[in-house]
SELUM-31504 format. One line per 3 residues: number of its first residue (from 0); for each residue x, y, z of C-alpha. Coordinates in pm, 1 decimal, always signed. Each point is the difference from the previous one (the first is absolute). Example, Ala and Ser with C-alpha at 12.3 -4.5 7.8 and 13.67 -1.06 7.14 Angstrom:
0> +1230.0:-450.0:+780.0 | +137.0:+344.0:-66.0
end
This chain:
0> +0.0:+0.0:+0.0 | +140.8:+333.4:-104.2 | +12.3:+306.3:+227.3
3> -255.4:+271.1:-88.0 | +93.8:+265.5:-239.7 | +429.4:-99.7:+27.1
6> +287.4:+73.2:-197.6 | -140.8:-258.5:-275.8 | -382.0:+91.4:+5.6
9> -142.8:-156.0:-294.7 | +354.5:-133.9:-126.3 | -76.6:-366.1:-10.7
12> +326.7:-146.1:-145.7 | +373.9:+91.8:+35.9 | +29.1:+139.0:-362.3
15> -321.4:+240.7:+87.2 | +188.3:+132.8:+302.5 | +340.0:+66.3:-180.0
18> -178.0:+147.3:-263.3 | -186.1:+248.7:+201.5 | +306.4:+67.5:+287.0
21> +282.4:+31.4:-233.6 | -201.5:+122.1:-355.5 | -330.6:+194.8:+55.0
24> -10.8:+115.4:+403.5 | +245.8:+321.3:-81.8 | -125.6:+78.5:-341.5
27> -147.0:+381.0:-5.7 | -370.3:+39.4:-51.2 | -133.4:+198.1:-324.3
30> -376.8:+94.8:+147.6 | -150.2:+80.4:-383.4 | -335.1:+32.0:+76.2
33> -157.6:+104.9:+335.2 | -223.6:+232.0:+162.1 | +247.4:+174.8:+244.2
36> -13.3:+395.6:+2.4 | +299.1:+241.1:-117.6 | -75.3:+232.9:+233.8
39> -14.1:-237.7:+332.2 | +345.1:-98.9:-159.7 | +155.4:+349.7:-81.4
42> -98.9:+125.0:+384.8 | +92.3:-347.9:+145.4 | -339.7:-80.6:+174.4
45> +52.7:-25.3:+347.3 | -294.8:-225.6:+155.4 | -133.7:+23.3:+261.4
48> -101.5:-364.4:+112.0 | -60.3:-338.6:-148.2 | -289.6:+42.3:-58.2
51> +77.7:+330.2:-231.9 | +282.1:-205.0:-219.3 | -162.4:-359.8:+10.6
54> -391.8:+69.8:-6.8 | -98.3:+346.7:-174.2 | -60.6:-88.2:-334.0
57> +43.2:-345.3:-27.4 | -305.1:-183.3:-163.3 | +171.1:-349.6:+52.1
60> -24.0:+48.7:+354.1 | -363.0:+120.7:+18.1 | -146.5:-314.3:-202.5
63> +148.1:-227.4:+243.5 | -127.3:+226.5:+312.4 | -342.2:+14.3:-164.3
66> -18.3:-402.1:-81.7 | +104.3:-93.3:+381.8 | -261.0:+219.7:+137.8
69> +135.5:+355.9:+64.0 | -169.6:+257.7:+37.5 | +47.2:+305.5:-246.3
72> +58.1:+243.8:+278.6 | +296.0:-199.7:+10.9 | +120.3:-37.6:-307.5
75> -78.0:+347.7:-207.0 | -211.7:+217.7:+307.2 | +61.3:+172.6:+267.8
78> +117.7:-268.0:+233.4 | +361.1:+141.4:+150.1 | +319.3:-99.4:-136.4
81> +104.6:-259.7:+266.9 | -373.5:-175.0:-47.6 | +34.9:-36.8:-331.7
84> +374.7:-172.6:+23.3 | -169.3:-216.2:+274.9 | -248.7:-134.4:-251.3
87> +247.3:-67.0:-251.2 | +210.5:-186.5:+269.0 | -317.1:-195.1:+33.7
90> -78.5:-91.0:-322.4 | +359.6:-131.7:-96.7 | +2.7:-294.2:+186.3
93> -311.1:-100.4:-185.0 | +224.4:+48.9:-301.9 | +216.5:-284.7:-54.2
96> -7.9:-87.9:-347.5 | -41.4:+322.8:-118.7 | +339.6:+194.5:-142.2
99> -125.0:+224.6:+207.8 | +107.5:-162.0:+364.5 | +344.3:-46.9:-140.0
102> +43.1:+335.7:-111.6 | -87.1:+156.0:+333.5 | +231.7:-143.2:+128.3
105> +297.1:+22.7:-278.3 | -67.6:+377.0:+24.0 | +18.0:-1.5:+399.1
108> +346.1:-240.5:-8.1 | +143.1:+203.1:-264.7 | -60.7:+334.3:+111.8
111> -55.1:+35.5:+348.5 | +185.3:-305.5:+112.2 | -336.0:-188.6:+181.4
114> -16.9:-346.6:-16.4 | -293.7:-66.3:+186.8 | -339.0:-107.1:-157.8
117> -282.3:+254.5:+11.7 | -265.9:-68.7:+139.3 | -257.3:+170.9:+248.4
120> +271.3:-82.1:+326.7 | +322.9:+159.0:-175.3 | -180.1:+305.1:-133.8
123> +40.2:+221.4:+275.0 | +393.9:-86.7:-3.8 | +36.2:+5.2:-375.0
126> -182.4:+308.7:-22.2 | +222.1:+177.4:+295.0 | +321.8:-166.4:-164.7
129> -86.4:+115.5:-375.7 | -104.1:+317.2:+100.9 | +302.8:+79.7:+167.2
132> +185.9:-78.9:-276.9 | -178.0:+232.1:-261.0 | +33.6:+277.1:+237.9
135> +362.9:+21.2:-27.5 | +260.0:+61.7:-213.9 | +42.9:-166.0:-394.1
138> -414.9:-172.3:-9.1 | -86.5:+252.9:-264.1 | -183.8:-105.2:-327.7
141> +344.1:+66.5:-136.5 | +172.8:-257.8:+234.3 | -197.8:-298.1:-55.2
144> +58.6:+59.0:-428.7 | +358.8:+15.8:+79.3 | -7.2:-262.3:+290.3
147> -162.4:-274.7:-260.2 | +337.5:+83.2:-271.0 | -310.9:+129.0:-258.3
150> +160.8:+173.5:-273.4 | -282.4:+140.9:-219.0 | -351.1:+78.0:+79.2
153> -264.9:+50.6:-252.4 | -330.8:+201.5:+121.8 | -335.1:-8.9:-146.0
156> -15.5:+370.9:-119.3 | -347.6:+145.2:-183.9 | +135.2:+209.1:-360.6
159> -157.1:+297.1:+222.7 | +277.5:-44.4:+264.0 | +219.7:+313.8:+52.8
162> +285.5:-293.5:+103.2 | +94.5:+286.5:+245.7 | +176.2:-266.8:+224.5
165> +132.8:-214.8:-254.0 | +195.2:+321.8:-76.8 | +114.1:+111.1:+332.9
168> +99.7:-384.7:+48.0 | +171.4:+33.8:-294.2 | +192.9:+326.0:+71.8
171> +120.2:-154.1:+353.0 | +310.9:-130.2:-1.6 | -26.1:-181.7:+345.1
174> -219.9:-221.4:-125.0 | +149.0:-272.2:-223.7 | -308.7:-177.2:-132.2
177> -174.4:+68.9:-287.4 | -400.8:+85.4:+81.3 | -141.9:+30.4:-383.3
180> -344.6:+36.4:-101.9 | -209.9:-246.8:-168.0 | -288.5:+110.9:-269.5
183> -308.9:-115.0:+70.5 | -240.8:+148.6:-196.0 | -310.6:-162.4:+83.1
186> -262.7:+269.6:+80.5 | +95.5:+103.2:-366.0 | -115.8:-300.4:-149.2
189> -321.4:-70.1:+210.0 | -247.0:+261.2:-191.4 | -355.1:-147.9:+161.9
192> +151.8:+26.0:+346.8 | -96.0:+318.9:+229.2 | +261.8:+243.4:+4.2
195> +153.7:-27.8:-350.2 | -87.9:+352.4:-69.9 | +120.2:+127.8:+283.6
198> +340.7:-194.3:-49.2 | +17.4:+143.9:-362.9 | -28.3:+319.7:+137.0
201> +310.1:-16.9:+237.7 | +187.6:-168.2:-322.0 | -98.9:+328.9:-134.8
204> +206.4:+171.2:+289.3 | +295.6:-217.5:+11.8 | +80.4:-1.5:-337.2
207> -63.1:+387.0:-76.8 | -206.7:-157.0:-291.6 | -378.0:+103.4:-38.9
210> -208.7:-344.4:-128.8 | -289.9:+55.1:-226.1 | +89.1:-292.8:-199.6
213> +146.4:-337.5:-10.7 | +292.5:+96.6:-168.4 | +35.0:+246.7:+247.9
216> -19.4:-213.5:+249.5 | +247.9:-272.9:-136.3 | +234.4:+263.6:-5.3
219> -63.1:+77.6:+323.0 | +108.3:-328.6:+113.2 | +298.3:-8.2:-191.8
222> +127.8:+328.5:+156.3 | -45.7:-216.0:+320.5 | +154.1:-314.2:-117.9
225> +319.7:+238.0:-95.5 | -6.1:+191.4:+357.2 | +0.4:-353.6:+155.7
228> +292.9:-133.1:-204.1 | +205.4:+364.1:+109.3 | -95.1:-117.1:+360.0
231> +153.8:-359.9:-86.4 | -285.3:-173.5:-2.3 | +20.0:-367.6:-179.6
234> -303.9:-198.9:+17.7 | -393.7:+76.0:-52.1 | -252.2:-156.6:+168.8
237> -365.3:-89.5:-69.4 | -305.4:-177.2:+122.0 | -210.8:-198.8:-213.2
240> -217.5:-162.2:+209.1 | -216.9:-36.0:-299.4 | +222.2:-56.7:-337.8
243> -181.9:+169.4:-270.9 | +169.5:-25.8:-358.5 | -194.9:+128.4:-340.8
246> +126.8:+87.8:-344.0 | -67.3:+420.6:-63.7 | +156.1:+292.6:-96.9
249> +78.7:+359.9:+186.3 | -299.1:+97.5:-175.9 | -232.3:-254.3:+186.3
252> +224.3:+96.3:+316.9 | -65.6:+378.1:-47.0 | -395.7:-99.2:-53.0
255> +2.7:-178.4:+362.4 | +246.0:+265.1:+200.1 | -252.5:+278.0:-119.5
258> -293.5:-154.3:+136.7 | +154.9:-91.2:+294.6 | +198.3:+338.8:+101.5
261> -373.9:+183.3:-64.8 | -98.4:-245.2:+333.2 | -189.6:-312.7:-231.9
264> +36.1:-361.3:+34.8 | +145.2:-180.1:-245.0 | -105.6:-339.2:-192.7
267> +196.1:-296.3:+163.7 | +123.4:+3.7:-407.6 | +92.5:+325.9:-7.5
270> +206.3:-28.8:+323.0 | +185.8:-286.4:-150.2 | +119.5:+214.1:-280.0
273> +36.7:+256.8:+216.7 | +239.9:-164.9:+212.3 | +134.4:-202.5:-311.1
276> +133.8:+309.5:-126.3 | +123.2:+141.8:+319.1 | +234.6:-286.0:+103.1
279> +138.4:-44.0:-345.3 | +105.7:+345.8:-2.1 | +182.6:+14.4:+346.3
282> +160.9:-365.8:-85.9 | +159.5:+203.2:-274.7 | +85.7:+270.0:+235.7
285> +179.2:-252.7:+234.4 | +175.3:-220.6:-285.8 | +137.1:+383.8:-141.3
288> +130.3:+29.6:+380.7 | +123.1:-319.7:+70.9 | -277.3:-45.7:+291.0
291> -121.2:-291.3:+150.9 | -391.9:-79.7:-28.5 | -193.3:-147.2:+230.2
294> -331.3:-161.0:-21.0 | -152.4:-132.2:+327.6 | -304.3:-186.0:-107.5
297> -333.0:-187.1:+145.6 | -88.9:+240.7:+303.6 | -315.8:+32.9:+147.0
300> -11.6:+333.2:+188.1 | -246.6:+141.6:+262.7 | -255.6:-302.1:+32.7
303> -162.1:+143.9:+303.7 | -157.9:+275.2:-74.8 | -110.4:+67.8:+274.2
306> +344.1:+24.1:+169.2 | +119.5:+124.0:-300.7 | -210.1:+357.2:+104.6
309> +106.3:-17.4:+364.5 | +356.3:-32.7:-69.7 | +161.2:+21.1:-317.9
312> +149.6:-189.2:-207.2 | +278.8:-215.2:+50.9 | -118.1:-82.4:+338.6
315> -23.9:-408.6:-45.9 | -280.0:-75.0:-224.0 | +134.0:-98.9:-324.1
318> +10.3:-343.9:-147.1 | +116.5:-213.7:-293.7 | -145.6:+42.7:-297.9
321> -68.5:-270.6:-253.1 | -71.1:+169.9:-365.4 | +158.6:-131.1:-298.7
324> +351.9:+182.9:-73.7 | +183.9:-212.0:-306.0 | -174.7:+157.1:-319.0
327> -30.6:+341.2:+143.3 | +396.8:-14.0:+116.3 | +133.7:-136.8:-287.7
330> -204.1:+312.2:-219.9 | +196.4:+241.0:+207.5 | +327.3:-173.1:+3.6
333> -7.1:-87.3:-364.5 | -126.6:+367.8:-126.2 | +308.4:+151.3:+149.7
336> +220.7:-288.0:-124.4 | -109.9:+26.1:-369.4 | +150.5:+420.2:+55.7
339> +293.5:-172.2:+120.4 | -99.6:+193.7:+306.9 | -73.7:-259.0:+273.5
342> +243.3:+123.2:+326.1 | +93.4:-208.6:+238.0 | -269.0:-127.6:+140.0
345> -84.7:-179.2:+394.2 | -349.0:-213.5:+8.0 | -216.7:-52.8:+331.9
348> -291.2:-152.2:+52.5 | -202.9:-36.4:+361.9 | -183.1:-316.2:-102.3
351> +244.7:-287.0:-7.8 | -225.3:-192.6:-293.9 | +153.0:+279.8:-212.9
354> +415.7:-82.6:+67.9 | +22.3:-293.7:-263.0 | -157.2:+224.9:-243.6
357> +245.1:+261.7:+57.1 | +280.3:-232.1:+18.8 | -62.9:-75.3:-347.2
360> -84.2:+307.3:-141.0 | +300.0:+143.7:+119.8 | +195.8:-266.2:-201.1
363> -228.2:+172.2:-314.5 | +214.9:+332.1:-10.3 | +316.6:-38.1:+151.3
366> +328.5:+117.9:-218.6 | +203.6:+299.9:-112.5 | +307.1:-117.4:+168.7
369> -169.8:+70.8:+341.4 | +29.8:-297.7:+319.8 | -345.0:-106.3:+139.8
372> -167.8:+413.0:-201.8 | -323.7:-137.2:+59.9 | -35.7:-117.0:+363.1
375> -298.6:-188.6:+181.9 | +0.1:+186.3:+311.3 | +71.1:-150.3:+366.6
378> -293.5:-102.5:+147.1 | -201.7:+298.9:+97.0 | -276.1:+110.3:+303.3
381> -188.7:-264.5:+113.2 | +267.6:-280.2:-156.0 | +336.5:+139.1:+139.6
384> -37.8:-326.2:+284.9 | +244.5:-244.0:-8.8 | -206.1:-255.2:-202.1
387> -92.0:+304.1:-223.2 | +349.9:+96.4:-76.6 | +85.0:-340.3:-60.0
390> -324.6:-66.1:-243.1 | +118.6:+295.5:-242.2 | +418.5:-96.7:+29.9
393> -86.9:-381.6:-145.6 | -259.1:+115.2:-253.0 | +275.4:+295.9:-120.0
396> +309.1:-277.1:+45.0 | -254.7:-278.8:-163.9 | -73.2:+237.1:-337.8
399> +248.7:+270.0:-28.3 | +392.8:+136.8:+138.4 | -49.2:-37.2:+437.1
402> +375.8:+106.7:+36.8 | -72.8:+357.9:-156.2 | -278.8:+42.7:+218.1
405> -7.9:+375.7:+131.3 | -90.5:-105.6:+360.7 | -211.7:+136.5:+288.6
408> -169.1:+318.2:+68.2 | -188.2:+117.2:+290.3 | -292.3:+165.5:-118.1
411> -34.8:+180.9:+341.4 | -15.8:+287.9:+191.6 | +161.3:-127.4:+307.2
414> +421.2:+79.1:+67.1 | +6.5:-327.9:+179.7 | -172.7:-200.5:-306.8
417> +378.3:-34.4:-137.3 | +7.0:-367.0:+171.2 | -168.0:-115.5:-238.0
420> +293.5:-2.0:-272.2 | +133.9:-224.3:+316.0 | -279.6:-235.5:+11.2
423> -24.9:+5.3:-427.6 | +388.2:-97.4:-56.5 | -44.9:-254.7:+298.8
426> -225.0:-182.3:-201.9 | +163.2:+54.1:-316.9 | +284.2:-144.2:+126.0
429> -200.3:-324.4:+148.5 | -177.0:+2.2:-315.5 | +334.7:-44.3:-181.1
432> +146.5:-258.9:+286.2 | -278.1:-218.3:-38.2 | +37.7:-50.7:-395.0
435> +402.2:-98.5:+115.4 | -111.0:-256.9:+253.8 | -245.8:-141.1:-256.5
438> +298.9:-19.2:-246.9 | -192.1:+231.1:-244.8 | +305.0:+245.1:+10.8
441> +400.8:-41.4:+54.2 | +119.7:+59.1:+339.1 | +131.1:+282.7:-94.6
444> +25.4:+288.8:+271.4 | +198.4:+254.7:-201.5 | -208.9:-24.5:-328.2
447> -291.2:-16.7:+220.8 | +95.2:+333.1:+201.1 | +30.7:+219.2:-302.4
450> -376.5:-129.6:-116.9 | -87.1:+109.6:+423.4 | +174.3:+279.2:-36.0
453> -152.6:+140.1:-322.2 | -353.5:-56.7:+129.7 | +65.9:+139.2:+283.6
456> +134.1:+306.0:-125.2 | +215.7:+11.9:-334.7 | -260.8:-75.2:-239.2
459> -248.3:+279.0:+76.7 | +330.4:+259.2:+49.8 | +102.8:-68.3:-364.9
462> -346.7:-18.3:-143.9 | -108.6:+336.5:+127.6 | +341.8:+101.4:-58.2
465> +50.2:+178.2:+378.5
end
């Protein structure tokens, strides 16, 4: 019986523990994609609790609160700070199995040095111990980047963004890693959602540009895709959660824009042409950059509706999706390969039925001299659990190139969420040891490394080119 959570959690076999000690454990971390914010970054957050850098925010948590029987005082109301920690500590025991438990307690190991299990009889120690610890000196926002060796980290920045921070992160020399912006431009796209007036209208301001047109406002959107690239930004960023693919022209597209920037609702047809048109023409913007593009695929957002007008979105009520994604997809992708205009190019998808049909449609436009250009996309949201992960690294190793794999991301808005590269590369690495003891690979440690090594980190800093 192994000890809980040792030196060799989850490495099974000797070859999965060298691998991980001497290949991938001291490997930097490239964070490109998450949710943190510039500016908590630039002023180095100080928080004030636990419950401020583990809890605010974090709609992982709350789903688990709300499914063992927590009250939502205690989760997003007006319960105090210390009575919300003490229903977390309550809830994780009920945990096990979930990625969850063990990442509680990576993050208070690997951080704050605690290697007790929460529960409701350590709280009130944890919290004192933790507490104590963010109140001093070097537990900044800052800190815990540069305490988890993370190199780059990519935002999730609306075209509308100033990128104020990214600026003054940029201009200060103390700190050494790069904070870049990410384009995500989906209130652009979504023309029968509330509020798309109102976001053309700030497009309007940012880009000094006045949009009576949809030329005018494609060219609005270019001046932001340049301002983003001056910032350093590398990688776009889109959700799909419904893929919609149609054959128009910018005439069609113009049609569409009109009625929808005069406050109409569009045909479900027209907003397929619509948004046809829309990503073709920033794919072509990001292949003329050298940008990354990212699709994340199969959401569904804001089932509870009800919640959903008490508190927001992204408060814990989105699901998987299950719509059909392979003609759609391949429309897009193949439109902007027939220009010889298809960038490099990272596929998601939040329902798991979906990874073998990325897997080999990713095999479909691969090329130009480029390792692993089109990439299926670690396993994302609701999959990024261990059997998850492992689920989309066989499918991707079964059908396409699993050594130029770009790797983990976190997705999060937490500091402390930087354990999970730790917990991914553990499991690539038993992933990999497993295959040796089976014989389906050569014991071979050092050829072995490099392939750790890369996934871990090498493979997404040459494909972004950081």
């Amino acid at each position: 019986m192994k000890e809980f959570m040792n030196e060799n959690f989850l490495l099974e076999n000797e070859v999965a523990a060298q691998l991980y000690h001497e290949y991938a454990k001291d490997m930097p971390i490239i964070d490109y994609h998450c949710h943190l914010s510039p500016q908590e970054i630039y002023e180095n957050k100080q928080f004030k609790n636990i419950t401020d850098i583990w809890l605010y925010g974090d709609h992982y948590k709350w789903r688990t609160m709300r499914a063992n029987g927590v009250e939502e005082k205690y989760i997003t109301g007006d319960a105090s700070d210390y009575d919300k920690f003490l229903a977390w500590a309550k809830t994780v025991p009920m945990l096990i199995g979930n990625p969850l438990y063990h990442w509680t307690h990576l993050e208070l190991q690997r951080f704050f040095g605690i290697y007790d299990l929460l529960n409701e009889e350590t709280a009130p120690d944890i919290w004192e111990k933790v507490n104590r610890q963010l109140n001093s000196e070097g537990f900044g926002a800052r800190d815990f980047i540069i305490k988890s060796n993370v190199k780059v980290v990519c935002t999730t920045d609306d075209p509308v963004d100033t990128l104020e921070y990214h600026q003054k992160i940029k201009e200060d020399s103390s700190f050494e890693v790069a904070v870049l912006p990410s384009f995500r431009p989906d209130k652009g796209l979504e023309i029968n959602r509330d509020g798309f007036q109102e976001w053309v209208k700030k497009l309007e301001e940012t880009s000094g540009m006045e949009i009576n047109s949809y030329d005018d406002f494609l060219q609005a959107l270019e001046e932001r895709v340049e301002f983003f690239q001056a910032v350093g930004c590398k990688v776009s960023d889109h959700a799909l959660d419904s893929m919609m693919y149609a054959r128009t022209t910018k005439e069609e597209a113009s049609i569409f824009f009109k009625e929808a920037l005069d406050g109409n609702k569009v045909s479900l047809d027209g907003e397929k042409k619509y948004k046809t048109y829309t990503l073709q023409f920033l794919g072509k913007l990001y292949a003329k950059y050298d940008w990354a593009m990212q699709y994340h695929i199969n959401a569904l957002r804001n089932n509870n509706t009800r919640m959903l007008e008490e508190l927001g979105p992204d408060t814990g009520f989105d699901s998987i999706n299950d719509e059909g994604i392979a003609k759609p997809l391949v429309g897009l992708l193949n439109a902007l390969e027939k220009e010889k205009a298809l960038p490099r190019t990272i596929l998601y998808s939040l329902n798991p039925n979906d990874f073998p049909t990325i897997a080999a449609m990713i095999g479909s436009f691969q090329g130009g001299g480029i390792p692993g250009k089109i990439q299926f996309g670690t396993a994302w949201w609701f999959n990024d659990t261990k059997a998850g992960m492992l689920n989309q690294m066989q499918i991707l190793a079964d059908m396409g190139v699993f050594s130029r794999f770009i790797g983990m991301l976190t997705d999060s808005r937490s500091f402390l969420s930087y354990t999970r590269h730790e917990y991914f590369r553990r499991i690539v690495c038993n992933f990999i040891g497993q295959w040796v003891e089976k014989g389906e690979v050569p014991n071979d440690p050092e050829f072995l490394g490099k392939i750790v090594q890369g996934i871990s980190y090498q493979n997404a800093k040459e494909y972004f080119s950081f």
